[in-house]
Biotite code that builds the C-alpha atoms (Angstrom):
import biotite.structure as struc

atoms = struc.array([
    struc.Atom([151.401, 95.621, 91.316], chain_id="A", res_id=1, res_name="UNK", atom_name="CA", element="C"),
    struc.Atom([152.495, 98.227, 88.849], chain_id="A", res_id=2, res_name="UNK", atom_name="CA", element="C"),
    struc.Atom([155.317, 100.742, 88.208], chain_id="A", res_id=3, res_name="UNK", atom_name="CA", element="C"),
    struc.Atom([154.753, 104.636, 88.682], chain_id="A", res_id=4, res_name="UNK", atom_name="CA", element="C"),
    struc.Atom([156.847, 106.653, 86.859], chain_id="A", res_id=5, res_name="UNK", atom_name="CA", element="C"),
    struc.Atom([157.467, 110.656, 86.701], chain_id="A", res_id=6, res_name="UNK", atom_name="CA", element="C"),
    struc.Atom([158.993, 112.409, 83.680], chain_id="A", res_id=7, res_name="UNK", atom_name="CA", element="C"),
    struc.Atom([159.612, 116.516, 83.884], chain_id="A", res_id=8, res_name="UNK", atom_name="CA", element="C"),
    struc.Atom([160.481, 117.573, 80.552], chain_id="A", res_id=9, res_name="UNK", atom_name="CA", element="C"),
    struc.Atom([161.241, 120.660, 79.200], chain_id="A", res_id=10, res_name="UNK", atom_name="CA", element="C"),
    struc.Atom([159.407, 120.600, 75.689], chain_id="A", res_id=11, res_name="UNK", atom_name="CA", element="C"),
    struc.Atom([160.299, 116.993, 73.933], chain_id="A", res_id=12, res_name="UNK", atom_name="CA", element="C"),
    struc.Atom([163.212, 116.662, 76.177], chain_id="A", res_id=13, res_name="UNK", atom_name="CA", element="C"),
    struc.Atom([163.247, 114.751, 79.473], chain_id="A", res_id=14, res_name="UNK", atom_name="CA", element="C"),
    struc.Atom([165.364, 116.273, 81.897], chain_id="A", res_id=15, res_name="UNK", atom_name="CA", element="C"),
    struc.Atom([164.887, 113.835, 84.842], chain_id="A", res_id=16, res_name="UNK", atom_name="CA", element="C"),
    struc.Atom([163.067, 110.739, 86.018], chain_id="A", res_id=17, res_name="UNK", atom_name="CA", element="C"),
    struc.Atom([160.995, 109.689, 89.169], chain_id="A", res_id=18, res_name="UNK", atom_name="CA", element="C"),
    struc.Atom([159.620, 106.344, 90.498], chain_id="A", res_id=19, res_name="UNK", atom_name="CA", element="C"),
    struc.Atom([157.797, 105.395, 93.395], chain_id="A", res_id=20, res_name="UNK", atom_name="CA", element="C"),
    struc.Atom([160.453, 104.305, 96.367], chain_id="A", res_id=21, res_name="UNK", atom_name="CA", element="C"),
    struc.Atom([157.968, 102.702, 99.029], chain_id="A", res_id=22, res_name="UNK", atom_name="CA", element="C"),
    struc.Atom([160.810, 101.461, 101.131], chain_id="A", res_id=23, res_name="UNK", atom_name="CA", element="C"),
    struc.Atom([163.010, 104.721, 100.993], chain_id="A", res_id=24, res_name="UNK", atom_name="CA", element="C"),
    struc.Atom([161.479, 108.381, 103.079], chain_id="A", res_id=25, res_name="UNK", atom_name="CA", element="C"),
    struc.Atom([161.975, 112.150, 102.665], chain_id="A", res_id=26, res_name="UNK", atom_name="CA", element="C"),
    struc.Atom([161.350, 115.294, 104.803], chain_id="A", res_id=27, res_name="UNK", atom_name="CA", element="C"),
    struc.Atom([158.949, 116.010, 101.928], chain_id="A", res_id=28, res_name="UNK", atom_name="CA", element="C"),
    struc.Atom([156.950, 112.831, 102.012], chain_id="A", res_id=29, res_name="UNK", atom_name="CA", element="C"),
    struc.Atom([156.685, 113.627, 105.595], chain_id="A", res_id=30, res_name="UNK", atom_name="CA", element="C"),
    struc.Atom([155.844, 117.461, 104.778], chain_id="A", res_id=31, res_name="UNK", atom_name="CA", element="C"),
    struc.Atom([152.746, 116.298, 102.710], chain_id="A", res_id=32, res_name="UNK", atom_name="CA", element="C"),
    struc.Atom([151.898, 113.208, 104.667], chain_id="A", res_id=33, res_name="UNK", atom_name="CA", element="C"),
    struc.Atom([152.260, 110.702, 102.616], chain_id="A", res_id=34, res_name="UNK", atom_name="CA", element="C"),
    struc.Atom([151.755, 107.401, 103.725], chain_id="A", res_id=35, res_name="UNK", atom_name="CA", element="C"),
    struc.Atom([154.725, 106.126, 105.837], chain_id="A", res_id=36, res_name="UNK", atom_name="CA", element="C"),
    struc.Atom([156.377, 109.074, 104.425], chain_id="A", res_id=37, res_name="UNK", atom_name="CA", element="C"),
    struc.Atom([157.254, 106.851, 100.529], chain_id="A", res_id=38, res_name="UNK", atom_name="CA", element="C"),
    struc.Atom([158.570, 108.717, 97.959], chain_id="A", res_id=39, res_name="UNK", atom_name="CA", element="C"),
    struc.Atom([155.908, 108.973, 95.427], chain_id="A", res_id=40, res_name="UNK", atom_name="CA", element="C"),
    struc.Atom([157.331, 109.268, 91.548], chain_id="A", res_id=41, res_name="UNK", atom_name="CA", element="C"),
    struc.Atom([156.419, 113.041, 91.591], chain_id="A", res_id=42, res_name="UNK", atom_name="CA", element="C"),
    struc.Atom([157.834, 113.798, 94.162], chain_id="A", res_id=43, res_name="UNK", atom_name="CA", element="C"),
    struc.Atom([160.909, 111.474, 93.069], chain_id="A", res_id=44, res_name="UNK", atom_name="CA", element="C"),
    struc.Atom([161.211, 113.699, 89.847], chain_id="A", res_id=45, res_name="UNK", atom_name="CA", element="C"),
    struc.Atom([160.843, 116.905, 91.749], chain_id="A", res_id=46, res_name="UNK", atom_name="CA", element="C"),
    struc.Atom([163.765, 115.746, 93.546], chain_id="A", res_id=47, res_name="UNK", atom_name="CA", element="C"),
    struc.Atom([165.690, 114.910, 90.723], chain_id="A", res_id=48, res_name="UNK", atom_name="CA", element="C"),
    struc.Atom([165.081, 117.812, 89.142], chain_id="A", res_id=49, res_name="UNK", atom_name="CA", element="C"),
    struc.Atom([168.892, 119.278, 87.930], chain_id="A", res_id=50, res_name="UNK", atom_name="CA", element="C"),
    struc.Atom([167.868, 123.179, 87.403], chain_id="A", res_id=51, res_name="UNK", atom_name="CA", element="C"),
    struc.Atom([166.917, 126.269, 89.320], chain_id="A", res_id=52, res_name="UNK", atom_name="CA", element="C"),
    struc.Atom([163.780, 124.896, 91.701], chain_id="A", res_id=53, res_name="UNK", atom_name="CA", element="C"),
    struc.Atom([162.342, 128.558, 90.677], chain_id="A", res_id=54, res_name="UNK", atom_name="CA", element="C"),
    struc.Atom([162.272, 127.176, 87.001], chain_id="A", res_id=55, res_name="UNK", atom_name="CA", element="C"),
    struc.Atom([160.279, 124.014, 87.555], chain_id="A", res_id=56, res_name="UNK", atom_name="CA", element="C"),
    struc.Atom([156.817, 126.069, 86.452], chain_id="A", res_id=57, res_name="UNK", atom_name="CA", element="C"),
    struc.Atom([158.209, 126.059, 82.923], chain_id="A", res_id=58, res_name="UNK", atom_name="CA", element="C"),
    struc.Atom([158.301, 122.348, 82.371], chain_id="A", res_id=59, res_name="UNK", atom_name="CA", element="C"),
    struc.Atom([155.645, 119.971, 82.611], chain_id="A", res_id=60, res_name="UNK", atom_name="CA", element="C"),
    struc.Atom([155.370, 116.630, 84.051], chain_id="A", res_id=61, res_name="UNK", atom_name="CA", element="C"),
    struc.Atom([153.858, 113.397, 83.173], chain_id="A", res_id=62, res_name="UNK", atom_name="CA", element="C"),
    struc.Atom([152.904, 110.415, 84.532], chain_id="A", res_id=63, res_name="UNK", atom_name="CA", element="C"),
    struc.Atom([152.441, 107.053, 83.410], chain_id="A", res_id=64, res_name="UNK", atom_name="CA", element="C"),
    struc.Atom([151.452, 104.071, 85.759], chain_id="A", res_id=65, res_name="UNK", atom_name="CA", element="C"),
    struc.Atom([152.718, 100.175, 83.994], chain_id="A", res_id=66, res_name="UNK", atom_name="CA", element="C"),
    struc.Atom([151.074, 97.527, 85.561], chain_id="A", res_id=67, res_name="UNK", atom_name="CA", element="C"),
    struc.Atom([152.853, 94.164, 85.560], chain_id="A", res_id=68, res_name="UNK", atom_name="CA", element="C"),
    struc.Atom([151.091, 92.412, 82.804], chain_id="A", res_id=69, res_name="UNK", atom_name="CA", element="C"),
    struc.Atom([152.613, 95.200, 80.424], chain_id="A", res_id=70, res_name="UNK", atom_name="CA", element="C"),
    struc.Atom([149.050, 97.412, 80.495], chain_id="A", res_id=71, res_name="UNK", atom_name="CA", element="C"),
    struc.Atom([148.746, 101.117, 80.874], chain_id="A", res_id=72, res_name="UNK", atom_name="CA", element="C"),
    struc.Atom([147.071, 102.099, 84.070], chain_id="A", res_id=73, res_name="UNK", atom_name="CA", element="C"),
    struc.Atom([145.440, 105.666, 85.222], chain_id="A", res_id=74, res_name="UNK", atom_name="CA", element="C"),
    struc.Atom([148.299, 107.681, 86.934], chain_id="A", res_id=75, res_name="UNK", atom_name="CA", element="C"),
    struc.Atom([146.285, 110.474, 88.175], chain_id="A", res_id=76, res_name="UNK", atom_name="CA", element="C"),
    struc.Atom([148.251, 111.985, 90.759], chain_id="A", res_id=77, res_name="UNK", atom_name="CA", element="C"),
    struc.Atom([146.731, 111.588, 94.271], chain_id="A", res_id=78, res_name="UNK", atom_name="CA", element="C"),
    struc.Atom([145.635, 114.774, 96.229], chain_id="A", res_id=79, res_name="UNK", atom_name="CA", element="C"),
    struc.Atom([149.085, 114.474, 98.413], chain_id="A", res_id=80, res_name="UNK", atom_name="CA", element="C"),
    struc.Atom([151.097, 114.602, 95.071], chain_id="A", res_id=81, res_name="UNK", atom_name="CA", element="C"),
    struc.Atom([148.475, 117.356, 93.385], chain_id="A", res_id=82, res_name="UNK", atom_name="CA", element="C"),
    struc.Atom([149.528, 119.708, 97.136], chain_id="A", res_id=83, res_name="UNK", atom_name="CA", element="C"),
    struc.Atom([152.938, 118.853, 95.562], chain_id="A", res_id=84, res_name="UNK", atom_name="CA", element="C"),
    struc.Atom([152.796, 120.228, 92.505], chain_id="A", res_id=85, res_name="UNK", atom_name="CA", element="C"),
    struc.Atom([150.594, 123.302, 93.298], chain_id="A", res_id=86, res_name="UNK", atom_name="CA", element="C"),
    struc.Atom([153.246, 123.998, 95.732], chain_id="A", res_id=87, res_name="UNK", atom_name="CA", element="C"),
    struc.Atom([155.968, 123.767, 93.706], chain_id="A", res_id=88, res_name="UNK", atom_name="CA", element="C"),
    struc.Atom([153.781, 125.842, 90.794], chain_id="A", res_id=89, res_name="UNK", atom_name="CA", element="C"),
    struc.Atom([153.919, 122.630, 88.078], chain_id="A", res_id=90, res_name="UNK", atom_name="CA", element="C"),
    struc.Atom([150.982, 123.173, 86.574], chain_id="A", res_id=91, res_name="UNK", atom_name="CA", element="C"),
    struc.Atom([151.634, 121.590, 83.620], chain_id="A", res_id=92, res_name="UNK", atom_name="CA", element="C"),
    struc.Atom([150.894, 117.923, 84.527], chain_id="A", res_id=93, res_name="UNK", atom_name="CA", element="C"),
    struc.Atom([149.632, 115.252, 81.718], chain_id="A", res_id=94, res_name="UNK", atom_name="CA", element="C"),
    struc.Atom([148.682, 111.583, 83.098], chain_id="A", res_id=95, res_name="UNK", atom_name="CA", element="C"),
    struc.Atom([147.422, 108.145, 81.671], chain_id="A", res_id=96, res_name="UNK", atom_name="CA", element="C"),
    struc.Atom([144.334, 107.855, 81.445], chain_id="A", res_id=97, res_name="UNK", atom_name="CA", element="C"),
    struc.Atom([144.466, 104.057, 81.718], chain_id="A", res_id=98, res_name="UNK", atom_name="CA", element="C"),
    struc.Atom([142.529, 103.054, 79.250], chain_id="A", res_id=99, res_name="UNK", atom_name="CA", element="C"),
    struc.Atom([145.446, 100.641, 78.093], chain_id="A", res_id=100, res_name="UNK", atom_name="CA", element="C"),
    struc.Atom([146.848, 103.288, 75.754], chain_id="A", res_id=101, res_name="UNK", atom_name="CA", element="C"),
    struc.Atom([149.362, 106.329, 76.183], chain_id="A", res_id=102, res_name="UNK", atom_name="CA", element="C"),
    struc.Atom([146.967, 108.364, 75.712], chain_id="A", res_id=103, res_name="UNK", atom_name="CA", element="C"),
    struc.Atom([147.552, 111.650, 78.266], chain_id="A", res_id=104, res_name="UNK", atom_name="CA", element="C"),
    struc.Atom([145.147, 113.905, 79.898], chain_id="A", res_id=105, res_name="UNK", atom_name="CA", element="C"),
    struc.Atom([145.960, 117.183, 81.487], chain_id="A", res_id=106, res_name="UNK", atom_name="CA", element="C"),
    struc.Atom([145.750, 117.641, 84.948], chain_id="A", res_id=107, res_name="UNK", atom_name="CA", element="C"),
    struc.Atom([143.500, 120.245, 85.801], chain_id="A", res_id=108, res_name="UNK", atom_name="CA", element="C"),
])
């Protein structure tokens, strides 16, 4: 078990929040097929997100996956999410490596 969670942040400021919802849907989880249509945390975030949709290239987004026993896991985003984002032109994407630090690699 773990805990997925999606910050978009424009510079050093967070300006929402996304978590995987595997018991809630969307006509975007359903859009990029995810499986049984969940909201992933990217997609969460996206949806979250409180400015112009046209504006979302200019912030970047990070992930960072929690397992239960406190650890930090990898939080790559998976090739439904990574549609997503190229979609929605967020290209500036940083995620744990999971290498139990918070240390962040760039999506690429």
């Amino acid at each position: 078990d773990f805990k997925h969670v999606s910050f978009i942040c424009d510079k050093s400021k967070i300006v929402c929040i996304g978590v995987n919802k595997p018991f809630k849907t969307h006509p975007l989880a359903y859009k990029y097929m995810y499986r049984f249509n969940n909201i992933h945390a990217e997609l969460d975030a996206i949806l979250a997100f409180p400015y112009a949709i046209k504006t979302l290239s200019k912030h970047q987004l990070y992930n960072i996956r929690v397992r239960n026993n406190g650890t930090i896991g990898l939080s790559k985003p998976c090739q439904k999410c990574q549609k997503l984002l190229f979609d929605f032109r967020l290209t500036n994407v940083f995620y744990t490596t999971g290498y139990d630090t918070y240390d962040f690699k760039r999506y690429t």
